[in-house]
DOTI-293305 format. One line per field, with one value per residue (C-alpha): residue in one letter; x, z, y. Coordinates in Angstrom, 2 decimals. Layout:
% DOTI-293305
r <- a,...
xx <- X,...
zz <- Z,...
yy <- Y,...
***
This chain:
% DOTI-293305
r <- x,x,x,x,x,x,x,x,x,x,x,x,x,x,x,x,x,x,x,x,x,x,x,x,x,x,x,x,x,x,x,x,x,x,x,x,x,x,x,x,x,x,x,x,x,x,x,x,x,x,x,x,x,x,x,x,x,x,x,x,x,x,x,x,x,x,x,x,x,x,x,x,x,x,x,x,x,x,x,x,x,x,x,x,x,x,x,x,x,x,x,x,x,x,x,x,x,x,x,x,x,x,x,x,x,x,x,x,x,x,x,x,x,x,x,x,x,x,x,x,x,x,x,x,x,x,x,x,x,x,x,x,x,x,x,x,x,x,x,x,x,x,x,x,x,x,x,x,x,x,x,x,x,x,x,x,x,x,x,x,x,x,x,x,x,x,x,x,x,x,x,x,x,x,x,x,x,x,x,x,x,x,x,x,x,x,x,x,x,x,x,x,x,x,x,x,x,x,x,x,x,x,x,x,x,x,x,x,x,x,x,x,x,x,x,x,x,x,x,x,x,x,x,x,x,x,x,x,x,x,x,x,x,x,x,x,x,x,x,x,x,x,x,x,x,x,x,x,x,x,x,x,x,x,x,x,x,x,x,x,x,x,x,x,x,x,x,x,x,x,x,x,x,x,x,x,x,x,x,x,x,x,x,x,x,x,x,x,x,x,x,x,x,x,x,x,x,x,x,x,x,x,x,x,x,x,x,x,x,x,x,x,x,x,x,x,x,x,x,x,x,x,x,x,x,x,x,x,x,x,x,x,x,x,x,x,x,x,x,x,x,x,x,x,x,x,x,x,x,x,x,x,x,x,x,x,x,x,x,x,x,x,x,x,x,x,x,x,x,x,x,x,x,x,x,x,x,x,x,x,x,x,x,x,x,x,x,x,x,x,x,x,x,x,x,x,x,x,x,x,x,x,x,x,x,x,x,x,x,x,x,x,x,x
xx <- -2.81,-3.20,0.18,-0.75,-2.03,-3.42,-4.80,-3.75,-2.91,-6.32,-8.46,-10.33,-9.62,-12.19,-13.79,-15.56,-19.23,-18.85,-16.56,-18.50,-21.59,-19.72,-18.29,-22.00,-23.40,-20.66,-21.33,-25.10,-24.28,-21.73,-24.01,-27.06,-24.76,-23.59,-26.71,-25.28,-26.61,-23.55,-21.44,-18.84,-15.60,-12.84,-9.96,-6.78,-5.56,-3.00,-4.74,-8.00,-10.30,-13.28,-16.07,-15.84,-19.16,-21.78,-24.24,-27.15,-29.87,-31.28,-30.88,-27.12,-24.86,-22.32,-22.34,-19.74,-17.66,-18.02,-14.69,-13.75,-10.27,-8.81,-8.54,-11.91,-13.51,-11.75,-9.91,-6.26,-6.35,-7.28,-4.50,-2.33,-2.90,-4.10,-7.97,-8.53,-10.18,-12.92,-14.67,-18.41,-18.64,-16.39,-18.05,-14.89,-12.52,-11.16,-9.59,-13.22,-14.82,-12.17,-13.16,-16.21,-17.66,-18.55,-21.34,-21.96,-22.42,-23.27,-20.89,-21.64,-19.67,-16.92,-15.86,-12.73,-10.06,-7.17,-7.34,-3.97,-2.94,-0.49,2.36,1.68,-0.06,-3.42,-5.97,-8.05,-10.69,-13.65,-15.44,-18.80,-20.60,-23.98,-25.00,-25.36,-23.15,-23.24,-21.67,-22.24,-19.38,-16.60,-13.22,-15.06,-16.82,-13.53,-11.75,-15.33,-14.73,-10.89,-12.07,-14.63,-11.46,-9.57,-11.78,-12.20,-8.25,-8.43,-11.04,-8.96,-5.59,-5.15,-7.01,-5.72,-1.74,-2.89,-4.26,-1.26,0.99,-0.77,-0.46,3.44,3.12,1.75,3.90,6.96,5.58,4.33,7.96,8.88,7.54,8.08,11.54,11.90,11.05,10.76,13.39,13.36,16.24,16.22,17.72,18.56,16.65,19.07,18.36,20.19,21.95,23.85,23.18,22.29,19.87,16.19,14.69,14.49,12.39,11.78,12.50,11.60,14.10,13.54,16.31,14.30,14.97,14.60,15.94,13.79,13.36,10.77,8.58,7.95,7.49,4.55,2.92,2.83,1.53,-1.09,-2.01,-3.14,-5.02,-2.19,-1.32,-2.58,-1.50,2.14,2.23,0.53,3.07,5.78,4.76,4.64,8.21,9.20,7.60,8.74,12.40,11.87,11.84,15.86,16.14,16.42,13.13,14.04,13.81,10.66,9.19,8.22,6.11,5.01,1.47,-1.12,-4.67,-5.93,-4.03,-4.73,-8.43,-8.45,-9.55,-6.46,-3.90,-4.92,-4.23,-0.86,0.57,-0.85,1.71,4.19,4.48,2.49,4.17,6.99,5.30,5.40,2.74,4.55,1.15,2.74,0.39,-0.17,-3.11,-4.82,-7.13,-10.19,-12.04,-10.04,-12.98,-12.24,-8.42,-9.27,-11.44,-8.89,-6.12,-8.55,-8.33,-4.96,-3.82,-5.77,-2.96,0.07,0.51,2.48,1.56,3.89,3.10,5.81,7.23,6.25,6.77,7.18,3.66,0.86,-1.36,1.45,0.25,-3.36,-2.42,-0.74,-3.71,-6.51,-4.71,-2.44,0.31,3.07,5.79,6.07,9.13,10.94,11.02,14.53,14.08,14.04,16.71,19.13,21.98,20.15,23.52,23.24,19.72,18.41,14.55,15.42,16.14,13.47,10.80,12.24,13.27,9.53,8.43,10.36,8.45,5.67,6.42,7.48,4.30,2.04,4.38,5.20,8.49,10.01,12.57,14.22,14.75,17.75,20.59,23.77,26.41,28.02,26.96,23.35,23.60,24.90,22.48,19.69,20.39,20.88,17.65,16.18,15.46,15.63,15.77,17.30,18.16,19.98,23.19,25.38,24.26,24.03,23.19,20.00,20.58,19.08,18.21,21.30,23.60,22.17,22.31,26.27,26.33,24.49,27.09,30.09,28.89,28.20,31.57,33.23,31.14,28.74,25.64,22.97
zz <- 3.12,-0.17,-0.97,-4.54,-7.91,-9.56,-12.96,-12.08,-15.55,-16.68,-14.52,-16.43,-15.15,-12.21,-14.10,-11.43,-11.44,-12.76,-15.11,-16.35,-16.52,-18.91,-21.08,-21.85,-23.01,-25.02,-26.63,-27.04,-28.17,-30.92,-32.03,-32.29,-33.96,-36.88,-36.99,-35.89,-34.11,-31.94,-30.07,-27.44,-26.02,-25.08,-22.79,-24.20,-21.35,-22.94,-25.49,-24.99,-24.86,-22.45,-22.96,-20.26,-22.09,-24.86,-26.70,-28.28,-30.75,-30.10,-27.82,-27.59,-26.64,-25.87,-22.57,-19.84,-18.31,-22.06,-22.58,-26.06,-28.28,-29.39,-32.65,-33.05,-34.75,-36.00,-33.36,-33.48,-37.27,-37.26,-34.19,-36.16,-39.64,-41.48,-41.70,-42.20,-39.12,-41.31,-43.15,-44.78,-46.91,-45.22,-48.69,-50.34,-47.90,-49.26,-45.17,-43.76,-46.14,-44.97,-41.49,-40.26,-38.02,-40.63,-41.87,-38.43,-37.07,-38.95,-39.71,-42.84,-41.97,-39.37,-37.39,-35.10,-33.43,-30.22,-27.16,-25.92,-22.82,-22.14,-21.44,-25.26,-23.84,-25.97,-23.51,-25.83,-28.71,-29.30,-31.89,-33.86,-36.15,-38.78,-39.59,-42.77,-45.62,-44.46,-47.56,-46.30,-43.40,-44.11,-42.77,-40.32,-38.88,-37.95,-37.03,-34.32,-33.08,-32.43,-30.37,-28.33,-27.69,-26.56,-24.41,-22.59,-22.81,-20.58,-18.12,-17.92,-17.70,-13.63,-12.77,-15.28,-13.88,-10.65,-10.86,-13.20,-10.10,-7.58,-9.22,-9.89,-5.89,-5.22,-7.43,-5.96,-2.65,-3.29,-4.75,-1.73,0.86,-1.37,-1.12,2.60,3.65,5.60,7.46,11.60,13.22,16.86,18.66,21.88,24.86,27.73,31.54,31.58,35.18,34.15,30.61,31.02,28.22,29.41,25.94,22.32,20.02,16.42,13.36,9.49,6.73,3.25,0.99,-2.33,-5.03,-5.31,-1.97,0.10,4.15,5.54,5.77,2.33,1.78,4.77,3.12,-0.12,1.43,3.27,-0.15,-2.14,1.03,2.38,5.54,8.44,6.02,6.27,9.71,11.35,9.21,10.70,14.14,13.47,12.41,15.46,17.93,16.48,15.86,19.01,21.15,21.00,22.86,26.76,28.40,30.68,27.69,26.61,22.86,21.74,17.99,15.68,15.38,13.53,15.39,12.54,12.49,16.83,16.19,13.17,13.64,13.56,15.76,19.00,17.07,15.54,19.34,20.28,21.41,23.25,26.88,26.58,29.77,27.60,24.91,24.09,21.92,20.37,19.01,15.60,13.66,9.74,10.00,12.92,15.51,16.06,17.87,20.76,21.65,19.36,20.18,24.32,23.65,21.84,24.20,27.18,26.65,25.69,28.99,30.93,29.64,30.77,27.32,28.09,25.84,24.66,22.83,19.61,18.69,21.91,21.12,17.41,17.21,19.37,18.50,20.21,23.63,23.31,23.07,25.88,27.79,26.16,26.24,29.56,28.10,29.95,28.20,26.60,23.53,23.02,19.41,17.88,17.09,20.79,21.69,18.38,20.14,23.07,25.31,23.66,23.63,26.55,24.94,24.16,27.95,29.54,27.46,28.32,32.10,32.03,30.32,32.38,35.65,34.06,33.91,37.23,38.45,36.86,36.57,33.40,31.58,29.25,26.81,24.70,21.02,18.80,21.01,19.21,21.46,24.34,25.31,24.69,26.48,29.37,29.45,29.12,32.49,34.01,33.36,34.76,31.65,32.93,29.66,26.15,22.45,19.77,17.42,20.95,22.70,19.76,16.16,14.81,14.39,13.78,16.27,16.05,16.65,19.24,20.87,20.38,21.67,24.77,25.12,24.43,27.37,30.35,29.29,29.99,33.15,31.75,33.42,30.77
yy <- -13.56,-11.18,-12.09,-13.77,-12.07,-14.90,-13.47,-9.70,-9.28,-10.33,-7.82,-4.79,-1.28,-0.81,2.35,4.77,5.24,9.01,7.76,4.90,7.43,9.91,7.57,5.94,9.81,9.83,6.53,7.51,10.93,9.40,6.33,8.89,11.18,8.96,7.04,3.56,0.26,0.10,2.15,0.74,0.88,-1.57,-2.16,-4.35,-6.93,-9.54,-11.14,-9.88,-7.11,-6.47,-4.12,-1.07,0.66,-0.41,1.82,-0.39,0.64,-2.60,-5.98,-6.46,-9.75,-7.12,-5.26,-4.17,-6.68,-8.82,-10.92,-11.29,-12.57,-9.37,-11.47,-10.98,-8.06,-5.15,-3.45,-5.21,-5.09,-1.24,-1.03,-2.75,-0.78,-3.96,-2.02,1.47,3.44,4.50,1.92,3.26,-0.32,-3.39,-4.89,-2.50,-4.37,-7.22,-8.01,-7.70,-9.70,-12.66,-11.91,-14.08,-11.93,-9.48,-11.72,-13.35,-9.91,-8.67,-5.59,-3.17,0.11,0.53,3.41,2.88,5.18,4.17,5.43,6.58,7.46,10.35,8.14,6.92,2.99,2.42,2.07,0.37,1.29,3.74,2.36,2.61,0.18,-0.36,-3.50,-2.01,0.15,3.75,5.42,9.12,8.41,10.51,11.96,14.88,11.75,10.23,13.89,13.30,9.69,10.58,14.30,11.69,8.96,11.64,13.23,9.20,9.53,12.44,11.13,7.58,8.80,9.82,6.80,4.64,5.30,5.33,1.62,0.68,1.88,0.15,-2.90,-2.61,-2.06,-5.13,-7.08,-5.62,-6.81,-10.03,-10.52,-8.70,-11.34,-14.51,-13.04,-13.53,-9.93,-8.45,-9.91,-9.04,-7.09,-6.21,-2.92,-3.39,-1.10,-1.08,1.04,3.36,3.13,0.49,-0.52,-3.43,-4.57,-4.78,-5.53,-5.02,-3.65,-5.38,-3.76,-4.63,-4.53,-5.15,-6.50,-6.91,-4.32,-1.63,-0.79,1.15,2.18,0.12,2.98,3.16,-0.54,-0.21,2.34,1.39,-1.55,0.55,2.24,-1.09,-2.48,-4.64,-2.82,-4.90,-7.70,-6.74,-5.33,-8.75,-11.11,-8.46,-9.38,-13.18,-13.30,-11.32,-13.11,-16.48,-14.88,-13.34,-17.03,-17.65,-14.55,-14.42,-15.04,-11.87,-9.58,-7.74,-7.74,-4.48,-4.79,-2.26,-1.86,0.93,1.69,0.33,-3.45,-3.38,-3.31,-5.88,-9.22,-10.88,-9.09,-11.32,-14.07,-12.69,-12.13,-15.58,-18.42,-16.25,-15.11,-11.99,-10.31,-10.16,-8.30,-4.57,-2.80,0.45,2.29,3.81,6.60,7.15,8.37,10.78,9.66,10.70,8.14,6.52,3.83,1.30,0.96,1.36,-2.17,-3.59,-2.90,-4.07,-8.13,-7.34,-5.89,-8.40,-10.58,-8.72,-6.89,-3.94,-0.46,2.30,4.83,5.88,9.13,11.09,14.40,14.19,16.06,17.16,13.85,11.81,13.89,12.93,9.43,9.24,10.74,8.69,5.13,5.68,3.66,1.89,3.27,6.53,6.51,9.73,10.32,10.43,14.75,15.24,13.50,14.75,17.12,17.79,17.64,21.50,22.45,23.98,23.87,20.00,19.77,21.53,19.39,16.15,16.97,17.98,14.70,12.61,14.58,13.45,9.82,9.34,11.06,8.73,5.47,5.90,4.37,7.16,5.33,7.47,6.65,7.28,8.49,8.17,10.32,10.04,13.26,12.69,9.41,11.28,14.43,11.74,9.90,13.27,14.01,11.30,8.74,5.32,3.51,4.33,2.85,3.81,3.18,4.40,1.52,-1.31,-1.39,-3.67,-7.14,-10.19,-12.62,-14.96,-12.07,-10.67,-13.66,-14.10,-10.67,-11.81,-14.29,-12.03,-9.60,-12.41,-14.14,-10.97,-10.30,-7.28,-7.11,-8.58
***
């Protein structure tokens, strides 16, 4: 599990191959430029600095992916305002000739300018050096070495925030899971003829700050790589939360196309009764080749593992589904089902869905009914099974199961 960052904040920028071949012609093109032996840049990390591009004249020990003590060299003394950026002598420098690496080097002139980012963050350092005095350096030299750091500035930025962010992501959901989350809530599926509950379906919630809908947590999670991660880990703690529940009641779990055909969803659904378990096929992302998931679900359904198929009706792609995978259970998606005790186009669709089902042995839930009156108009039509905040709000496992209780001590069917 991806769920530790060991070292995070010691990892260089991954630079991208275009951007790594720009920045070296404008190291060449600066080191021919001013006549220097060296030309590089450098990214800050904590107390370090790594090389992201070199320019040699000759055989260097520096090259990209070099480590080195930002206490070394120039660069957090020039950051810092304790050395001038432009420096044609360092013999006129009284704080470079107290350095050691100006003789070990060694260094004669200097050239060195920040780069900063647009939210103000230095990146780092463009900077040139001679091994020997270069007295002819001057100011329009420098005014060239900033125009060059802030053209890098502009390449880096996007990419630069967008790796910063993903980062913050994955510490907010590593803290996230060491946390406890996401914890498992389950909502209730009852038939409709006599609502009796039939199953329930588990549901994520995260309680870390900042608060968010589990929605955004999973695809944040999908966005740094950690999707099939979070989903499988989801499905472990229902299944195992999922065992103090009735054995008559059905499992339905959350899965992407892309976490079904991973390696390690069979053994995420392992160790309970798989007749029990529902697939609900969710979708971030569309389909377009069905054979992959259709040999997943096979050894699946050879166990009893049941199918449905999410937010029917929500868009077209929900349709094909349906048709390529032949689900057991098709889930009316919550904007269907909104107010449709007054919507005759609401009606006709589901009426016609329902037809559908019962043609081809199909079992239509439908999702989010919160009304009387939709509750009614649904088993009207013909919908066997239902859920929603009408019927019973999400709850954890213990709950539900006092719930259970409450309803057979006063004689409810269960």
């Amino acid at each position: 599990m991806p769920w530790h960052l060991s070292g995070q904040s010691a990892v260089a920028t991954d630079i991208p191959p275009h951007m790594a071949e720009a920045m070296e012609r404008v190291l060449v093109a600066s080191r021919l430029h001013l006549g220097m032996d060296l030309a590089f840049i450098t990214e800050f990390l904590g107390k370090d600095r790594i090389f992201q591009g070199v320019s040699s004249a000759e055989a260097s020990p520096l090259r990209p992916g070099t480590v080195m003590p930002l206490a070394v060299g120039y660069c957090a003394h020039v950051i810092a305002g304790r050395l001038p950026e432009l420096i044609p002598d360092t013999a006129l420098v009284p704080l470079c000739q107290a350095l050691p690496e100006t003789k070990s080097f060694p260094i004669g002139a200097h050239l060195s300018v920040p780069i900063r980012l647009r939210d103000g963050r230095v990146f780092g350092t463009f900077c040139c050096l001679s091994h020997t005095p270069k007295p002819s350096l001057n100011a329009q030299d420098l005014e060239l070495m900033r125009t060059f750091a802030s053209l890098t500035a502009s390449g880096l930025d996007s990419h630069v925030l967008s790796v910063h962010k993903r980062d913050a992501q994955a510490r907010e959901l590593q803290a996230a899971v060491e946390a406890g989350d996401p914890r498992i809530v389950f909502q209730p599926i009852v038939r409709t003829s006599d609502l009796s509950i039939v199953g329930v379906e588990a549901l994520s919630r995260f309680w870390t700050e900042p608060r968010r809908g589990p929605d955004v947590w999973f695809e944040a999670a999908s966005i740094i790589g950690w999707g099939t991660d979070l989903e499988l880990l989801a499905v472990r703690k229902a299944l195992q939360a999922a065992s103090k529940l009735p054995d008559h009641l059905s499992v339905s779990v959350n899965l992407s196309p892309d976490t079904l055909t991973s390696a390690d969803a069979t053994d995420a659904l392992a160790g309970f009764d798989p007749r029990r378990i529902v697939i609900e096929l969710t979708e971030h992302v569309p389909i377009s080749d069905y054979g992959p998931i259709i040999r997943a679900l096979h050894p699946l359904r050879k166990r009893g593992i049941r199918i449905a198929i999410d937010d029917a009706g929500a868009g077209h792609s929900s349709l094909r589904h349906v048709l390529a995978l032949k689900p057991d259970i098709i889930k009316l998606d919550t904007s269907m089902i909104r107010a449709i005790n007054g919507d005759r186009m609401r009606k006709a669709m589901v009426m016609a869905l329902a037809e559908f089902a019962q043609q081809t042995r199909i079992r239509v839930v439908a999702e989010g009914v919160e009304t009387q009156a939709e509750f009614e108009t649904l088993r009207k039509l013909n919908i066997t099974h239902a859920q929603g905040y009408y019927f019973a709000v999400p709850q954890d496992a213990q709950h539900l199961q006092m719930s259970l209780a409450q309803k057979l001590r006063r004689g409810a069917p269960s």
